[in-house]
C-alpha positions in Angstrom: 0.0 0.0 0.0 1.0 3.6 -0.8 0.7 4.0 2.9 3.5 1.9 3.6 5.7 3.7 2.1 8.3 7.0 3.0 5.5 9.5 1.5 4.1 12.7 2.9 0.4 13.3 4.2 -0.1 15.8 1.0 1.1 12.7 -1.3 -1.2 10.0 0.0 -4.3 12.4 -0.1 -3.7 13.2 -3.7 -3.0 9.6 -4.4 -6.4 8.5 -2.6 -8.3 11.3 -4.0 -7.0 10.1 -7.9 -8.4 6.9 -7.3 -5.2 4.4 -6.6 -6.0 2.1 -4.5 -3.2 -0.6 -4.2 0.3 -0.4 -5.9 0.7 -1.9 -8.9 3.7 -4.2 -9.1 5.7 -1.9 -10.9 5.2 0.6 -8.2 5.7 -1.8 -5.2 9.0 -2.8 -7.4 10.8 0.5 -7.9 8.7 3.1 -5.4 11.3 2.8 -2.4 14.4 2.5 -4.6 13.8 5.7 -6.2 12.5 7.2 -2.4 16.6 6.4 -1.3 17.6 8.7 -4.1 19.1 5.7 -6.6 19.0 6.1 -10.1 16.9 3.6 -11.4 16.3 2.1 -15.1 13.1 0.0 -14.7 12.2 -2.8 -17.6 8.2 -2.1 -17.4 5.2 -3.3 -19.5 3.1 -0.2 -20.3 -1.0 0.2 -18.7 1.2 -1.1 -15.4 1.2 2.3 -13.4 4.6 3.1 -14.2 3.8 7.0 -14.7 2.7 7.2 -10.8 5.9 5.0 -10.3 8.4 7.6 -11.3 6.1 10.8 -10.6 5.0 10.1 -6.9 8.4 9.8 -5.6 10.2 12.9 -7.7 7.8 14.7 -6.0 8.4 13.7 -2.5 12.1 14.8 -3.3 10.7 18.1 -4.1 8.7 18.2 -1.1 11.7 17.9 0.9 13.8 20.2 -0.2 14.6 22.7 2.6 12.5 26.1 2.6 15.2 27.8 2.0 16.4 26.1 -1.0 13.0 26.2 -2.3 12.8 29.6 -2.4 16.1 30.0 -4.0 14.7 27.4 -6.8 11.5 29.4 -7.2 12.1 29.5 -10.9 14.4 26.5 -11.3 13.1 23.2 -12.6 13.6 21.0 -10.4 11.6 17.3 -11.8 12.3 17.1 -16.1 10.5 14.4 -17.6 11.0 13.8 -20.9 8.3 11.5 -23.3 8.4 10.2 -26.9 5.4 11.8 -28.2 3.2 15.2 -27.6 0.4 12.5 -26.0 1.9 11.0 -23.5 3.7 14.0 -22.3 0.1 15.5 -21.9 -1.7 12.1 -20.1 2.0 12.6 -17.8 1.2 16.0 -16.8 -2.6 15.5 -16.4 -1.3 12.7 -14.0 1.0 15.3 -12.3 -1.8 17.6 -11.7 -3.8 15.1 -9.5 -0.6 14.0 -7.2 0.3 17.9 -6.8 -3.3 18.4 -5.8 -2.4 19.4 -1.8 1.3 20.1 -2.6 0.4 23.7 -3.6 3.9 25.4 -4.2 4.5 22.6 -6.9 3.2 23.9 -10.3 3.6 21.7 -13.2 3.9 23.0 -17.2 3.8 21.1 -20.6 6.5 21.9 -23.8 5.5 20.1 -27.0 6.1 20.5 -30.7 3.0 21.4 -32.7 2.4 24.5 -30.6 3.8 28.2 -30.4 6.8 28.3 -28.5 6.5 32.0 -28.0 3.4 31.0 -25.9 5.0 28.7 -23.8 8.0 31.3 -23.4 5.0 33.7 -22.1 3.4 30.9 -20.1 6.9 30.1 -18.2 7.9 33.2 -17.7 4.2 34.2 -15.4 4.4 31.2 -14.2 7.9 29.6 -12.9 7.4 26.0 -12.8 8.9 23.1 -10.4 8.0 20.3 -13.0 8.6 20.2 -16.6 6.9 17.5 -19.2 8.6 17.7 -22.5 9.4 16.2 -25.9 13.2 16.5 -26.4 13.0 18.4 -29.8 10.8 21.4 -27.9 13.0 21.1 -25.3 16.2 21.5 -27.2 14.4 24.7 -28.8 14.0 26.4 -25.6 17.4 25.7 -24.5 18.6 27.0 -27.9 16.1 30.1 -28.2 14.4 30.8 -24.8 16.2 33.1 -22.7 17.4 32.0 -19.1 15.9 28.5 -19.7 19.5 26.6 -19.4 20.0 28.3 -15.9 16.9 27.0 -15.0 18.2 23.5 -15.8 20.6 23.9 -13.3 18.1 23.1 -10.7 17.0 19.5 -12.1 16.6 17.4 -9.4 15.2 14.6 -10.8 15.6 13.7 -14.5 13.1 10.7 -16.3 13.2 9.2 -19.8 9.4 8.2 -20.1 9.4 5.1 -22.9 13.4 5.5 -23.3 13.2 2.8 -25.9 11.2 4.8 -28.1 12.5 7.9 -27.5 15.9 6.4 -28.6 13.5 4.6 -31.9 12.6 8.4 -32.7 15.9 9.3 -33.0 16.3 11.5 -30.2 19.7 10.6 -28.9 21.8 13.6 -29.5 18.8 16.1 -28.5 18.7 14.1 -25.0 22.5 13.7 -24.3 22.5 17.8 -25.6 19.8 18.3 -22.7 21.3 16.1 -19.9 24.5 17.8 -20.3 22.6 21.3 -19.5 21.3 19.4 -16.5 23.7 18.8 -12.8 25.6 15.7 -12.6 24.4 14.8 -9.0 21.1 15.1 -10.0 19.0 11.4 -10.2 18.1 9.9 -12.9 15.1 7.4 -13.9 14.6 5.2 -17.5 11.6 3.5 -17.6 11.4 1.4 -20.8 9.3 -1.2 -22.2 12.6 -3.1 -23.4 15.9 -2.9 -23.0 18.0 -3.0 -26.7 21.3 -2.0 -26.5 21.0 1.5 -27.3 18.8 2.1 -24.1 21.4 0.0 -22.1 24.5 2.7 -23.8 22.2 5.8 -22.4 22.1 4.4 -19.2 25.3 4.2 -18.6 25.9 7.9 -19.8 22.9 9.2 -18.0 23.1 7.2 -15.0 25.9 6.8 -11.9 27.7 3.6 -11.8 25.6 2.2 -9.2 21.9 2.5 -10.6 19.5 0.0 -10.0 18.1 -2.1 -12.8 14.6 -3.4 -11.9 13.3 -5.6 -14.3 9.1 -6.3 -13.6 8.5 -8.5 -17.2 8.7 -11.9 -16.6 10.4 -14.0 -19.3 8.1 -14.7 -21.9 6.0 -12.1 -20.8 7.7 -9.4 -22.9 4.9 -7.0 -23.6 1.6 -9.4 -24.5 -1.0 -9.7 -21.8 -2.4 -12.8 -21.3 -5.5 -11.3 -21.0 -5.5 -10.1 -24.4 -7.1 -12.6 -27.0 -4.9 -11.8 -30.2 -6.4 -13.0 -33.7 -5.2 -12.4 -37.2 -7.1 -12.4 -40.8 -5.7 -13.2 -44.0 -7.8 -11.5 -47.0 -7.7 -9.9 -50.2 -6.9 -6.1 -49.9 -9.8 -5.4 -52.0 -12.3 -6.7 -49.0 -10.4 -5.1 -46.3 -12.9 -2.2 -46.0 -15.8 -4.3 -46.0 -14.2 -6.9 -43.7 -13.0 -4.0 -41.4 -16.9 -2.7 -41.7 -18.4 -5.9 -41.0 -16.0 -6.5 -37.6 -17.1 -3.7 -36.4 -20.9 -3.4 -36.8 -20.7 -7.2 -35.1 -18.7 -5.6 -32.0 -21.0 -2.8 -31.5 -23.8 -4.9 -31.4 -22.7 -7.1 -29.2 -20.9 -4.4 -26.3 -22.8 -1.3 -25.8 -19.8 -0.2 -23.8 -17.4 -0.9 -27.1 -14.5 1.3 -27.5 -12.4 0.5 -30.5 -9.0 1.7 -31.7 -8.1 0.7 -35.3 -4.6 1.7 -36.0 -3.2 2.1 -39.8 0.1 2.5 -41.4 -0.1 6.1 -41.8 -1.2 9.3 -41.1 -2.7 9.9 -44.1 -4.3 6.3 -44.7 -5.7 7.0 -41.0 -7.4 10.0 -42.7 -8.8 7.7 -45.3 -10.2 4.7 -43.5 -11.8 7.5 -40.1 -13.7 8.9 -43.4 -14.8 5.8 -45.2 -16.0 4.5 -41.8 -17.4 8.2 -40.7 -19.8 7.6 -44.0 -20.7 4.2 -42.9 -22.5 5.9 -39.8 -19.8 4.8 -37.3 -19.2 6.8 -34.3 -15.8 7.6 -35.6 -12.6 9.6 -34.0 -9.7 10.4 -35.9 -5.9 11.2 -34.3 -2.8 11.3 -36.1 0.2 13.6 -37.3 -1.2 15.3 -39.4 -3.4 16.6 -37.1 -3.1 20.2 -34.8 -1.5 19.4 -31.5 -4.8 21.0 -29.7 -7.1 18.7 -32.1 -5.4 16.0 -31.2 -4.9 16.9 -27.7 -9.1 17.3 -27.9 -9.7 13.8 -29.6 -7.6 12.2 -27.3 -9.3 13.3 -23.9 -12.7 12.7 -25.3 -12.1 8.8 -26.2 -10.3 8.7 -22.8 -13.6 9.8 -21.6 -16.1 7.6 -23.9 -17.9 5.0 -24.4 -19.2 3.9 -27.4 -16.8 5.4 -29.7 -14.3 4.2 -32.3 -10.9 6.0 -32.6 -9.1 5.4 -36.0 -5.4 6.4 -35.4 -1.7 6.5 -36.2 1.1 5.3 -34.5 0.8 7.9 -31.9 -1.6 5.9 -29.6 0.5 2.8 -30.1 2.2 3.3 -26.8 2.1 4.7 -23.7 -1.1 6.7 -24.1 -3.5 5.3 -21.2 -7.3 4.9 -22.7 -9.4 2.5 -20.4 -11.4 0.1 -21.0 -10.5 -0.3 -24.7 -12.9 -3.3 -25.8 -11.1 -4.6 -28.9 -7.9 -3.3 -31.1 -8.0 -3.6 -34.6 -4.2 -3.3 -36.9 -4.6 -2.9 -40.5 -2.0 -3.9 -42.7 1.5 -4.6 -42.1 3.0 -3.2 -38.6 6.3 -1.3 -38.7 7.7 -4.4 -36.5 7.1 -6.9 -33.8 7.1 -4.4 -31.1 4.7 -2.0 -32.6 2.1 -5.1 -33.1 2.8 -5.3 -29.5 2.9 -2.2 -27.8 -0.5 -1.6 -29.9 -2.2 -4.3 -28.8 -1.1 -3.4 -25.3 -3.6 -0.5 -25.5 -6.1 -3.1 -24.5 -6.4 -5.7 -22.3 -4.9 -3.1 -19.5 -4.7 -3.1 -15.7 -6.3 -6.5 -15.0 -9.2 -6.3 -17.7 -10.3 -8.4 -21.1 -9.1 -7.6 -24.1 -9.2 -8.6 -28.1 -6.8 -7.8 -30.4 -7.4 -8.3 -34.3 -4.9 -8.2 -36.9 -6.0 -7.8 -40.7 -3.5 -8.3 -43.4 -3.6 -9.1 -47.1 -1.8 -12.4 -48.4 1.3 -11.0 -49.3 1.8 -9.8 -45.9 1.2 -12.9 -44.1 5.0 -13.5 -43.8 5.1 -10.7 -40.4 3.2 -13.7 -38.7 6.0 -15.8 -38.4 7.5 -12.4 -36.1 5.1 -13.2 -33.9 4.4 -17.1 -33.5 5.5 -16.8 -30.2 2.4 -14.7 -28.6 -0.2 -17.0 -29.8 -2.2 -15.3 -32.2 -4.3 -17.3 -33.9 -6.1 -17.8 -37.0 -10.0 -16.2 -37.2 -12.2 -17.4 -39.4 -12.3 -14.5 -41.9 -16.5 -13.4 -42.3 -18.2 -14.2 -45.9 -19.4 -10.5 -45.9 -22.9 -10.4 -47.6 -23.4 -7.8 -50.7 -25.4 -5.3 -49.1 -22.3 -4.6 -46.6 -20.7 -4.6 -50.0 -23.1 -2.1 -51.5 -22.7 0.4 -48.2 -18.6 0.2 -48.3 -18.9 1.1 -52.3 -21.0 4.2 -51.7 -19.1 5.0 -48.8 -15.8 5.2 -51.0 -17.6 7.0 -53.7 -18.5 9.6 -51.4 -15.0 9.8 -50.0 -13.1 13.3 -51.9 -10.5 12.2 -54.2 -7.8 14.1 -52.6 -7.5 12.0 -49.7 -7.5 8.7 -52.1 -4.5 9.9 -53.4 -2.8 11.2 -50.1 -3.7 7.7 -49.0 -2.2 6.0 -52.0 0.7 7.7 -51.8 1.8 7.5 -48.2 0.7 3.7 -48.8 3.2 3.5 -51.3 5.5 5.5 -49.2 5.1 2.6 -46.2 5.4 -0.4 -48.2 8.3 1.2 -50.3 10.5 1.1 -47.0 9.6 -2.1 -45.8 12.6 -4.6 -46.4 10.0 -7.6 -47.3 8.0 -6.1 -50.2 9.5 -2.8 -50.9 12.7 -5.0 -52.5 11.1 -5.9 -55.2 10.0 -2.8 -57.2 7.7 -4.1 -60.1 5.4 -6.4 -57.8 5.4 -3.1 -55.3 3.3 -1.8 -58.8 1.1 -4.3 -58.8 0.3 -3.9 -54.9 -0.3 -0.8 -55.7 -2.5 -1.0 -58.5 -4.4 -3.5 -55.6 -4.5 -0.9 -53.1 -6.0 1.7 -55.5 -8.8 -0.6 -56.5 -9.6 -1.2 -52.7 -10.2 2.3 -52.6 -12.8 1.9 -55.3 -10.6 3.7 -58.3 -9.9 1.8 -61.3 -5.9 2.9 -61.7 -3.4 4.2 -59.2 -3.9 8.4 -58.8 -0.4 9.9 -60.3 2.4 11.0 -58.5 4.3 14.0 -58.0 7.6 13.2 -60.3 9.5 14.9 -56.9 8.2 12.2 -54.4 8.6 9.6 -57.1 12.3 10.4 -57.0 12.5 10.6 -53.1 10.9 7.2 -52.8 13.7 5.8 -55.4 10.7 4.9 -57.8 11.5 7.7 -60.5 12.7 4.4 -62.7 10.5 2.3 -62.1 7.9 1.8 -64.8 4.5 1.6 -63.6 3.9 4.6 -61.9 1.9 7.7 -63.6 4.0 11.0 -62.4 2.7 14.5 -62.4 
């Protein structure tokens, strides 16, 4: 129990009043570690409570820091977490806010791409923060281009990498080592990763002292599936997808009244596609990718947090770390980036204790990912024979669907599959997949191509392709 623990009066009142009951075994795992001041890198499945598990105790370090200092670190930062996505560092704030309830000196702010820095310049400088969220690139632009911000670094505290791996995936290395380097040396420092490559392991020893703990709370074989999860796959032609996605979905919401559905897609732009298709079909449909405003996004993303009944079509930047409960069934279409993304997005379901199902929906010439994950027993479903009038409605949904975003679809689809090592080496059949794709979409030839992108995606040569 939190109670048990080295924590203040304010703490545990802001805990209770959030709603956590128990500790979760994350928590139990690495809560009094971090409470002696080690540095901890802590192997952690996500939906396990790990946000509380590195937050609560940072700010019991602030608590404690002598009056005097505190007022000497008024405008310092003193807790810097740092996430993968502008999402999660939102959900990590929002946590924040309810543990700092009754600690009312601690104030807690929010940096992200995708909005005006000159606002959050404004919004810093009125009000000094103890506790910073962050993406590294926003970060790295106010230490570059916000006045006074590095001296306020020199007052971190207590520096976490939220979902290290990923931030490490995303290619944020050098911004992070740049930022830790504008940060003390004595300070303590917490990675909490859902795996532990060997890039994470090289950051560790750079951002950590030589005697950090490593606490490791995924059992072998355990590696990010949940049990609780039932994981299926189809195999079917790419021309039925829509109406096999259609006819999934109607079955669902007849049979929960609480369903809550995220279907994720390759990419942003085939997101866009698919949330409109559906959106025609009648389908209570929610839409979140890149491509989208940060305070859209930001919008859509506390309102299915909030629902029921809804069905969230999305990109990759749900796939992990983003908490939504109670999320009835998960639905991949086409071909995930890797092993780990098919699981860290089936891990948005099935969470804290509760039921999940997880469907995966590829064509035939993609069936070759399954052998990736053999191991987390998915298993074969038996693909529905979906009647004509189903047909009929997915037809006159596509026709109704503006051409532009056919071909923003088809192109970012081309872009996807281009880059994948499996079917993107072999140029001429990547033609006829894409002449497969086009007629999924209801058009009877591929949409032309900008001759520029052609030559970005190395396809300039390859005949096949109309070019604008």
């Amino acid at each position: 129990r939190f109670d048990q623990c080295a924590i203040s009066e304010l703490s545990l009142k802001g805990v209770k009043d959030a709603g956590y009951g128990r500790m979760t075994q994350v928590q139990e795992a690495t809560l009094p570690v971090i409470l002696q001041g080690k540095d901890v890198l802590a192997k952690a499945k996500t939906g396990t409570g790990k946000t509380v598990a590195f937050l609560l105790p940072a700010i019991e370090v602030l608590s404690k820091l002598p009056s005097s200092q505190r007022s000497q670190l008024r405008s310092s930062i003193n807790l810097l977490v740092m996430c993968p996505t502008r999402e999660l560092a939102n959900q990590v704030a929002v946590e924040a806010k309810k543990l700092l309830k009754y600690h009312r000196s601690l104030g807690v702010q929010v940096v992200i791409g995708g909005t005006r820095i000159t606002q959050e310049q404004r919004n810093m400088q009125a009000n000094p923060c103890q506790i910073l969220v962050a993406t590294p690139g926003r970060l790295k632009d106010h230490l570059e281009n916000t006045p006074g911000f590095s001296t306020r670094l020199k007052g971190v505290k207590v520096l976490v990498l939220d979902e290290a791996d990923r931030l490490l995936d995303m290619g944020f290395r050098r911004d992070i080592e740049k930022i830790m380097a504008a940060t003390p040396k004595d300070r303590q420092t917490l990675l909490f990763s859902a795996t532990v490559p060997e890039e994470v392991r090289q950051i560790s020893h750079v951002a950590m002292r030589k005697d950090y703990r490593f606490i490791n709370t995924v059992k072998e074989g355990d590696e990010e599936t949940h049990s609780q999860v039932s994981q299926m796959y189809m195999i079917a032609p790419l021309d039925l997808h829509f109406s096999i996605l259609y006819d999934v979905l109607k079955k669902h919401v007849a049979d929960d009244a609480d369903y809550k559905v995220i279907i994720f897609c390759t990419t942003a732009m085939v997101t866009k596609l698919v949330a409109e298709v559906l959106s025609q079909l009648k389908l209570n449909i929610r839409e979140i990718h890149s491509r989208k405003s940060q305070s859209a996004r930001t919008k859509v993303s506390d309102e299915f947090r909030r629902s029921k009944g809804v069905i969230l079509v999305s990109s990759d930047v749900s796939a992990r770390g983003v908490d939504y409960p109670d999320v009835t069934l998960v639905i991949q279409v086409g071909i995930p980036a890797g092993r780990e993304q098919y699981i860290h997005r089936i891990g948005r379901t099935g969470r804290k204790g509760k039921e999940g199902l997880g469907l995966l929906l590829l064509a035939p010439w993609e069936s070759h990912f399954l052998t990736s994950v053999k191991d987390l027993s998915v298993s074969e479903a038996v693909t529905p024979s979906v009647d004509s009038s189903t047909q009929t409605e997915v037809k006159g949904a596509l026709r109704r669907v503006e051409m532009k975003s056919k071909e923003s679809a088809y192109q970012a689809w081309l872009g996807y599959y281009n880059s994948n090592k499996t079917i993107g080496g072999n140029k001429s059949r990547l033609v006829t997949l894409g002449e497969e794709f086009s007629r999924s979409m209801g058009l009877a030839a591929p949409p032309a191509i900008p001759k520029l992108i052609l030559r970005k995606m190395g396809l300039s040569k390859v005949p096949g392709f109309r070019s604008t």
